[in-house]
C-alpha positions, -999 to +999 in steps of 0.1 A: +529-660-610+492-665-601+471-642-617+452-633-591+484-625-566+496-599-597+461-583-596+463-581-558+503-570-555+496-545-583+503-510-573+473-489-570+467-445-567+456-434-537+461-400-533+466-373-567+479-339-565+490-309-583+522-322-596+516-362-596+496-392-581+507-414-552+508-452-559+506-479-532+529-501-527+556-485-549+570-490-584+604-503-585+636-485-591+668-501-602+680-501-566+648-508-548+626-532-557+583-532-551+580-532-509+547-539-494+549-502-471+566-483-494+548-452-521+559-441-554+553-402-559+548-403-595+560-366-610+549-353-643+572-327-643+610-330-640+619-296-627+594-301-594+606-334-595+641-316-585+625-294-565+611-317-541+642-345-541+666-313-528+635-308-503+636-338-490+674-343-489+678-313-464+649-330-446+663-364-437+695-343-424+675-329-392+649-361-392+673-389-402+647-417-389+618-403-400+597-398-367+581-364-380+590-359-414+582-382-441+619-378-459+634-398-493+642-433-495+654-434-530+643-415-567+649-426-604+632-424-638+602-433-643+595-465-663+560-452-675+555-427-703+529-404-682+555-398-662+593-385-651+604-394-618+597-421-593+599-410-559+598-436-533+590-433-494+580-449-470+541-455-464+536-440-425+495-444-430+465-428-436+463-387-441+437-372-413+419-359-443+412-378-471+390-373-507+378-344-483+365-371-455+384-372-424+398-406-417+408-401-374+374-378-366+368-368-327+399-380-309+404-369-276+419-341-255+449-359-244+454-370-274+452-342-291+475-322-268+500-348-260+503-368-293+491-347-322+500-315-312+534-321-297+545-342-322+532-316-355+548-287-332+582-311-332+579-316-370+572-276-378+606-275-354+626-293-374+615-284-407+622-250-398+654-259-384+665-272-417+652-238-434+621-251-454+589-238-451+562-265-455+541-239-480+509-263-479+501-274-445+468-292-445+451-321-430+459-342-459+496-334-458+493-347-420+498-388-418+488-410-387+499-447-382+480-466-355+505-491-346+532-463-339+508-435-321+521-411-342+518-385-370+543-370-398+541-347-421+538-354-454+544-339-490+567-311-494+559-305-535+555-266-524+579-262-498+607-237-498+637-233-487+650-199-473+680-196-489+662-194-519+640-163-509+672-144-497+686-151-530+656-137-552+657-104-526+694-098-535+698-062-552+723-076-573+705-106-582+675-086-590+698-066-613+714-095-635+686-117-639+669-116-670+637-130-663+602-115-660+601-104-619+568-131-620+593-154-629+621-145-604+602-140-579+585-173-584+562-185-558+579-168-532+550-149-515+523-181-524+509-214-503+486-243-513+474-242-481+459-208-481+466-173-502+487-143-499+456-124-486+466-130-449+502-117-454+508-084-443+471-073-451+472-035-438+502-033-461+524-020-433+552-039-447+550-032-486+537-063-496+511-047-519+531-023-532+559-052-545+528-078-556+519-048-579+555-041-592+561-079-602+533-081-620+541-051-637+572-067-640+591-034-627+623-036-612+637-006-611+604+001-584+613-030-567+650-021-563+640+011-545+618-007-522+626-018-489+636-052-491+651-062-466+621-054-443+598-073-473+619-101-467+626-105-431+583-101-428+576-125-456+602-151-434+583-149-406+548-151-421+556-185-438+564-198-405+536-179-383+516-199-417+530-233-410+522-233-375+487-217-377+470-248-395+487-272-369+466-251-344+439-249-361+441-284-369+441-293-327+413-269-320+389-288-340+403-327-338+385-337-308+350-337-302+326-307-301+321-305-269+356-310-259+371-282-281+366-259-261+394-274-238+419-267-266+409-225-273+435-212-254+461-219-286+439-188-301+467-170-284+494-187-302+475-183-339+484-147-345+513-145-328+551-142-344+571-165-320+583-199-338+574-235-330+597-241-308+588-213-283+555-224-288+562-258-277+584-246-245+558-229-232+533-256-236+548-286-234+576-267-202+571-248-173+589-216-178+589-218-215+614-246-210+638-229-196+652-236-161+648-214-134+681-205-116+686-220-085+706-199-061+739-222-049+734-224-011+742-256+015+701-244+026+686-246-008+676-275-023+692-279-057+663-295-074+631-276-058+651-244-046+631-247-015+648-243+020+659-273+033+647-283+066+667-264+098+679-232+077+653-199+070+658-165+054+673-139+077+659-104+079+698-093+071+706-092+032+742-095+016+758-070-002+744-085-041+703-082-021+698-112-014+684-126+020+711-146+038+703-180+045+712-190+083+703-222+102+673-222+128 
């Protein structure tokens, strides 16, 4: 091969996290060889390695084609020393945020509304649905590809699946385990997107109280705590979480003196309804869903207006409503 070609087909990091770097185009595996718009997430470690493979399995199950999720195409060992596992995916472009510059700066109100957030409200929709929160929502988890008009999230290292939580919040499985409660707990109340110190902050759901029993590692103070309520709470802030950067995100993607046009999600930002009530009422008249249209030979079926030689009569049947009589 031409030594030059091998420099320029070599595969090169472009992005580095936490628990590995990202490598463009990807390493090989025995099944899948080097493909010009593929990436190779390199992991150091193989128990996040794990982690994130199971992640990503339960994500190509709701997004099998990959319109909003960035999911697996295959995983093996890793042919270098520094690391363990190769996991390849597809490459679906460039992260709005990159090195800490932004790579898609001012875009504009429709496109914010109608391509961003519609289409991050639709991924948040179906990452919930498959029971993972995303744990580290961030601009450069958030990928755009030109060609397509369209954005998918990205890197889900420190995502979670609920099943998980219920299981650490078990009584019972609280009572066998014989780890430290730092260590069964895990990262269960964290986010690499932002802190714990938004959750629950005037402590009206215990959250305090149980931080300061795991690190104390004291379970029999954690058994006689609420935790069902803990739980139920700490569900529903992950998700409020998820969604709150995707706002955030909209609000401050087009140009200064457009934002202003995109302030009334402020409403949405504190709010506890999911993503998908969020995008009905958006996105739907009615919060998407249809209004009933009364049955009538007078009414037209898809305006529910009075069609033309019948009005309302002063006379009402027997259920209240008007009765419907021809001019």
């Amino acid at each position: 091969m031409n030594l030059y070609k091998q420099w320029k087909d070599r595969s090169k990091k472009i992005a580095e996290g936490t628990f590995g770097k990202i490598y463009a185009p990807n390493y090989s595996c025995p099944n899948f060889k080097k493909r010009k718009n593929y990436i190779s997430k390199m992991m150091k470690s193989e128990t996040w390695a794990t982690h994130e493979i199971k992640q990503l399995k339960m994500i190509k199950k709701v997004d099998p084609e990959q319109k909003y999720l960035a999911s697996l195409e295959t995983s093996c060992a890793s042919s270098s020393k520094k690391f363990n596992t190769n996991i390849i995916m597809k490459n679906f472009g460039r992260a709005l945020l990159q090195q800490g510059k932004p790579n898609f700066p001012s875009q504009s109100i429709d496109h914010t509304k109608n391509v961003f957030l519609k289409q991050m409200l639709k991924a948040i929709i179906l990452l919930h649905k498959a029971g993972i929160y995303h744990k580290d929502m961030a601009e450069r988890n958030m990928v755009y590809s030109k060609e397509e008009n369209r954005y998918r999230l990205i890197d889900f290292g420190l995502s979670q699946n609920k099943k998980e939580i219920e299981e650490m919040f078990k009584p019972a499985n609280i009572k066998k385990t014989d780890e430290d409660m730092s260590d069964h707990f895990g990262e269960a109340f964290s986010r690499g997107d932002q802190g714990t110190e938004t959750f629950d902050y005037n402590d009206e759901y215990g959250f305090n109280e149980i931080y300061e029993a795991i690190e104390e590692d004291d379970k029999k103070a954690i058994l006689k705590m609420n935790l069902k309520k803990i739980e139920k709470q700490l569900h529903k802030e992950h998700k409020m979480a998820d969604i709150q950067v995707i706002l955030y995100t909209a609000m401050f993607l087009p140009n200064q003196k457009d934002q202003k046009q995109m302030q009334f999600l402020d409403k949405y930002v504190d709010n506890e309804e999911d993503a998908q009530k969020i995008y009905n009422e958006i996105f739907k008249k009615g919060g998407g869903k249809k209004k009933k249209i009364r049955k009538h030979k007078g009414i037209n079926q898809k305006t529910g207006r009075l069609n033309k030689g019948f009005k309302y009569s002063d006379k009402k049947l027997k259920s209240g409503l008007k009765r419907i009589v021809k001019k």
